[in-house]
N, C-alpha and C positions, 0 to 999 in steps of 0.2 A: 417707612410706614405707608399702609392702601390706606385710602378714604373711598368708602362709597356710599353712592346717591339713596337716601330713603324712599321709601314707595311716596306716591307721587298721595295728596289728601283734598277732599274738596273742599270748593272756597266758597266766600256769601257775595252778593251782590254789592256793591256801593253802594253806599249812604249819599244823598241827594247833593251834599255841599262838595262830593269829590267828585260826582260824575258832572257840574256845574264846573270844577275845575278844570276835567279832562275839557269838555267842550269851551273851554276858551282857550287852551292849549290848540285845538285843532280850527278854532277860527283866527290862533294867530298863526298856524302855523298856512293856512287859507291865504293871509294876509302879507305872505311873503317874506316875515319876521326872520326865519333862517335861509333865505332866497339866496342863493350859491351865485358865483359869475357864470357856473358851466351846471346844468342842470344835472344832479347825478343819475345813474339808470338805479331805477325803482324793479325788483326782483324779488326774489324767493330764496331763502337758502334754509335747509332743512324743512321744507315746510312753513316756514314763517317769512313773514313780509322782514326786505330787507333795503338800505342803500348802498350803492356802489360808487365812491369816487377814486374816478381811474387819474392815475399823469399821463403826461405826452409820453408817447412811444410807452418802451416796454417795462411792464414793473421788474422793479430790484427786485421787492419781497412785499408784503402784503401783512396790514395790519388789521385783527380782528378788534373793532372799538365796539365797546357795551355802555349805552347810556347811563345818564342817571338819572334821579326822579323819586328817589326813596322808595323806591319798589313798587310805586303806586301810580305815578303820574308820568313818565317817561316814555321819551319817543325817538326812532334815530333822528331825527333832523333836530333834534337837540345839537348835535354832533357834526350837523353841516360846515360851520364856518371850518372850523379846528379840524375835521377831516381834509376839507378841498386845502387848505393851505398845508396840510403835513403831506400831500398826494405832492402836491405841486414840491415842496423843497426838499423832499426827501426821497419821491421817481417811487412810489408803494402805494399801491390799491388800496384803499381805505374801508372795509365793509363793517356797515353797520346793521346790525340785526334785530328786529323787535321781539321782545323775552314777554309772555305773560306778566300781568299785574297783579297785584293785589289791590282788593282781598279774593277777588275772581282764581286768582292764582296765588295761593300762599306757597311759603316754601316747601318743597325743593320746584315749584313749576318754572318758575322763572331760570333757576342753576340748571334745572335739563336742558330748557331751551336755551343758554349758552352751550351748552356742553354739547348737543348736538349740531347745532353751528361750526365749535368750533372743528368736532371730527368732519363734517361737512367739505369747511373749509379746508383741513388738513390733505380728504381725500381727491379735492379739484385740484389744488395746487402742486402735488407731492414732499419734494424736499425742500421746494425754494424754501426761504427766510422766513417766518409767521412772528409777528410780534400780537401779544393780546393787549389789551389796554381798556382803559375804563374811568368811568369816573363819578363818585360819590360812590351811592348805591353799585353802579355799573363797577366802580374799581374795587369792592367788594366782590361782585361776583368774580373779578380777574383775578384776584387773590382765589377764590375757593377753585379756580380752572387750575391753578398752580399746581394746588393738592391735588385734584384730581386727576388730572393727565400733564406732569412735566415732560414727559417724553413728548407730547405732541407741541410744544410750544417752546420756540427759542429764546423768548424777553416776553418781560410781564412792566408795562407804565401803569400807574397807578396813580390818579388824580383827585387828591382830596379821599382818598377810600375811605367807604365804613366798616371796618373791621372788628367792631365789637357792637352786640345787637343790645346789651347787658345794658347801655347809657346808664353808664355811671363815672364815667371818666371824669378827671378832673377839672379837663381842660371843657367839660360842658359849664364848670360855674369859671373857672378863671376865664374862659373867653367867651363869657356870655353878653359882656356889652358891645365885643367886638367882630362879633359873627353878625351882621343881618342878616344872613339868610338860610340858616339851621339853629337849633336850639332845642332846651333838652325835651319841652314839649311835643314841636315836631318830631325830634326821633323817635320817644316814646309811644306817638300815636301812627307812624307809618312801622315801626318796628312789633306794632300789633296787629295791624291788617297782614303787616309779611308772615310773622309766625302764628299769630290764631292758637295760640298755649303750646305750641314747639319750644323746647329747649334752646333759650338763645346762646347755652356753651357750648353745643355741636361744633365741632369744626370750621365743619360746610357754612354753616349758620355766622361764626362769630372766627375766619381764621386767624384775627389775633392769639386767641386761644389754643388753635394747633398745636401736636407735636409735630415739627418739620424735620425732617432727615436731608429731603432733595429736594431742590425749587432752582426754578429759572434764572436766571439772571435778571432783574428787577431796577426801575428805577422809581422813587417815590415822592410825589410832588404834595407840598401840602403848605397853604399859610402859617404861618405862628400865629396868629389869631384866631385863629378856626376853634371851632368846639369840638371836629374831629380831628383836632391836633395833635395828641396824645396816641390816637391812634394809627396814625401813621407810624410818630418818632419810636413807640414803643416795636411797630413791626418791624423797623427798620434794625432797632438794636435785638431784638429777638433771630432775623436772623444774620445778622453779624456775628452773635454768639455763639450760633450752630458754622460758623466757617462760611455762608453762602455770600453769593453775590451780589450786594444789595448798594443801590447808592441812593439818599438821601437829597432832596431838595426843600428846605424850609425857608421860606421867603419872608421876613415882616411888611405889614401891612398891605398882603393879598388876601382877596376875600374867595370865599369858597366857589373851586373851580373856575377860577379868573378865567385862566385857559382856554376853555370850552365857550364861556360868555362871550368874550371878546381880548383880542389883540390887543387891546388898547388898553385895559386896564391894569393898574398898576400890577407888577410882578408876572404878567400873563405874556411878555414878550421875551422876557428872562425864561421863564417856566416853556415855552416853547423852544427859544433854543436847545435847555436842557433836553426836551423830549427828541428835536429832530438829533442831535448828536450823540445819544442813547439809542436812536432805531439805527444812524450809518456805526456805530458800534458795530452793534447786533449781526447786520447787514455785512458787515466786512468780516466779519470772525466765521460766516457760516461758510 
């Protein structure tokens, strides 16, 4: 099955308490809050502002990482710690890309500007290795790159994804004491600025929902306490069913995207393993 991109729609401006948000985002990020040991090069890729974190000597293969932020408040240096340290143990370029926001950019602005990243990246590098990867919002857009171009991508990581824009899963009330930091409030107020009255069963929009035929080879990282727990495990068994390639990581009591936050917290050094020996996978089979 094709999936393609809808015409692109205009957005509204932020409301005061999220452009308040952004800006202490960019005064921590002023404040060295994701400060790397090696500074990554600051670039351009398709047109949009991006980061680069390279390894010593020459990369294996090269991972496209997509922030997260719930579509609204996200930045690559979200992505700094978890980049330099998968460049560093696993010898692959780590680029990170900034995607339009909402509600500035509702959907599909944001899924172009992956999609044009990743042919970007596809067209610099040629055949090496490309893993996509993502995480919350950001492992939602890696999921909708799946559909849209699997020929251009050999592995898809998936961190904590949000895969259904519908917030109604169940695991929004069974793990709503144990999530701090999503809930079904927050999804339903960034999953309004992202669609702006867009069908949140579209594909693109929600690929839980997909019909999948062919998709990448996938690894999927998620807490069992998450309130987007449901939608990982259900993508996982979705496509297991279809015969694809999909491996599963459900960790108890990691909290959403441990990973990306920090090394140190619980399930986030275990979830990293998984991640570097899913991309030397990848990396060894191309």
């Amino acid at each position: 099955m094709t999936f393609e991109l809808p015409p692109e729609r205009p957005g509204r401006a932020p409301d005061p308490d999220l452009a308040t948000r952004r800006g202490q985002m960019q005064a921590a990020v002023d404040a060295g809050a994701w400060k790397t040991a090696q500074p990554p090069l600051e670039t351009t890729l398709a047109g949009r502002r991006c980061l680069r974190f390279k390894p010593e000597g020459a990369a294996r293969g090269y991972v496209l990482q997509l922030h997260g932020g719930g579509f609204r408040i996200g930045r690559p240096e979200f992505e700094s710690l978890f980049a330099e340290a998968l460049a560093k143990r696993c010898h692959v370029e780590v680029v990170v890309p900034q995607y339009r926001l909402a509600p500035e950019g509702p959907f599909p602005a944001g899924l172009i500007d992956a999609y044009e990243a990743l042919k970007a990246l596809r067209a610099e590098i040629g055949n090496a290795p490309l893993i996509v990867g993502g995480d919350s919002a950001g492992g939602g857009l890696a999921a909708s790159l799946g559909l849209l171009a699997p020929e251009l991508i050999d592995g898809l990581v998936m961190l904590s994804p949000w895969l259904d824009l519908r917030v109604n899963a169940k695991s929004y009330v069974t793990n709503a004491a144990t999530d701090p930091m999503f809930s079904t409030e927050s999804a339903s107020i960034a999953a309004e600025l992202y669609l702006q009255g867009y069908d949140p069963t579209h594909p693109l929009v929600s690929p839980l929902l997909a019909e999948i035929t062919a998709y990448p080879p996938c690894l999927i990282s998620v807490g069992t306490g998450e309130v987007l727990a449901d939608d990982s495990l259900l993508f996982h068994d979705k496509l297991k069913a279809a015969g694809l390639d999909s491996r599963l990581s459900a960790i108890g009591g990691m909290e959403h995207v441990a990973v990306v936050r920090s090394l140190e917290m619980p399930g986030a050094a275990e979830t990293f393993e998984e991640v570097s020996a899913f991309v030397d996978r990848i990396i060894g089979a191309h």
